[in-house]
Every structure is written in structure tokens, then in C-alpha cells.
C-alpha positions in Angstrom: 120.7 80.8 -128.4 122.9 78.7 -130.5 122.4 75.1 -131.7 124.4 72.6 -130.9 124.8 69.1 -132.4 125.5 66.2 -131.1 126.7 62.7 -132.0 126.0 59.0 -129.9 128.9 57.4 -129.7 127.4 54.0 -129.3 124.5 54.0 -131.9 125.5 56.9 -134.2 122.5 58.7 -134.1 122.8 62.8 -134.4 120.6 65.5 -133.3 120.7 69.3 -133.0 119.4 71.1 -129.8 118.8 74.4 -129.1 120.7 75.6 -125.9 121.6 78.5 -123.6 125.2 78.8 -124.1 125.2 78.3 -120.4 123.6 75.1 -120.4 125.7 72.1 -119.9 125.7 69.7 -122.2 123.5 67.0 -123.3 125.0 63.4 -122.6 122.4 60.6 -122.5 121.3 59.6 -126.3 117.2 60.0 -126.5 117.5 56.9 -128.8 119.4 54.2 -127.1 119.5 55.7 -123.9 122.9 55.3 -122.9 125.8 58.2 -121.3 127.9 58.1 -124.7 126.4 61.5 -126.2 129.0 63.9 -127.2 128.8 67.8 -128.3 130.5 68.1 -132.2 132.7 70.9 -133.1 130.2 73.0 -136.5 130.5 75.9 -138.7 128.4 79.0 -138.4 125.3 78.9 -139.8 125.7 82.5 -141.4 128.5 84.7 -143.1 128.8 88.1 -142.7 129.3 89.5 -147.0 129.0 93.4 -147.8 129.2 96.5 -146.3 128.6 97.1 -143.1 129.8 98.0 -139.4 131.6 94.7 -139.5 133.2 95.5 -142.6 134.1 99.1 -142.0 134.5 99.5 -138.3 136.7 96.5 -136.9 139.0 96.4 -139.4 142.4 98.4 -139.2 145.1 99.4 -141.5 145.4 97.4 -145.4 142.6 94.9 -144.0 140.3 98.2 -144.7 137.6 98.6 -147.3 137.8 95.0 -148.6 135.4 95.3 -151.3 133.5 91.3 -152.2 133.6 89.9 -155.8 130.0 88.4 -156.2 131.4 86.4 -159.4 134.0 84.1 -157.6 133.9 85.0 -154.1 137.2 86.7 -153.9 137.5 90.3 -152.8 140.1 92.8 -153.5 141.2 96.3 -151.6 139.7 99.2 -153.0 142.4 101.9 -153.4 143.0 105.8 -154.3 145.0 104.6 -157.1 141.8 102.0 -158.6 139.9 105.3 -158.8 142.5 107.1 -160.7 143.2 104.2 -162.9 139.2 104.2 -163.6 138.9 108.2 -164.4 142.1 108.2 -166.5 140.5 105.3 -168.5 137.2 107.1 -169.1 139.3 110.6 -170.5 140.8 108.5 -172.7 138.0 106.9 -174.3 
């Protein structure tokens, strides 16, 4: 079940509820009782990082194999040619 939060538009107060995603949605404030309660628009509370099914099996074509940068957050493809580049490096060492 997702949380929602909500926002009185007459007193200001703001208050997160727990609701079937069928449920309709709260409107009276439980602190100054009036019909001006409104549903806010949030950002997941979670973000999918890694490998995984998500990573591996919905993604088609150059979107592939993104591989995650833990140092900056950025994440770059990871190729044929980055694993030649990488064994050509070591026989030349």
C-alpha cells in the first residue's frame, strides 16, 4: 500500500496516510476540521541501483548493461571494446 501525503489548504497542516490505492481520498483536515484537504504530488521513497531483473531484463538495445558509478552517481555502458581496451592495457604493462 502506498503513502500518500496530504496538505490543508486552510491551516497548512501535512500528514502522511497509509492507503489502498483504491481508496479515495482523504479531504477533511483532522486538525481544523474543515473539507480543504488535498492529495500532494511525492517522489518514491526508494531507487532501484545495481544489477538486477530491472536492470537487465526491461531494458532494450544501447540502454543495456548500464553499469552504476558508486563515486558520483553516474553510470556508463559497459561495452566489448572496454574489455579489450582493459586486456590490451594489462599485456602491455
Amino acid at each position: 500500500m502506498p503513502i500518500y501525503e496530504y496538505e490543508c489548504k486552510a491551516c497548512g497542516q501535512r500528514l502522511e496516510k497509509l492507503q489502498k490505492m483504491s481508496a479515495d481520498p482523504l479531504t477533511q483536515c483532522p486538525e481544523c476540521k474543515q473539507d480543504t484537504l488535498s492529495r500532494l504530488v511525492s517522489a518514491a521513497g526508494f531507487r532501484l541501483a545495481g544489477g538486477g531483473w530491472y536492470e537487465t531484463d526491461f531494458k532494450t538495445g544501447s540502454k543495456k548493461n548500464l553499469v552504476a558509478d558508486k563515486s558520483d552517481g553516474t553510470s556508463t555502458q559497459k561495452t566489448s571494446t572496454d574489455k579489450g581496451s582493459a586486456k590490451n592495457s594489462d599485456a602491455a604493462a
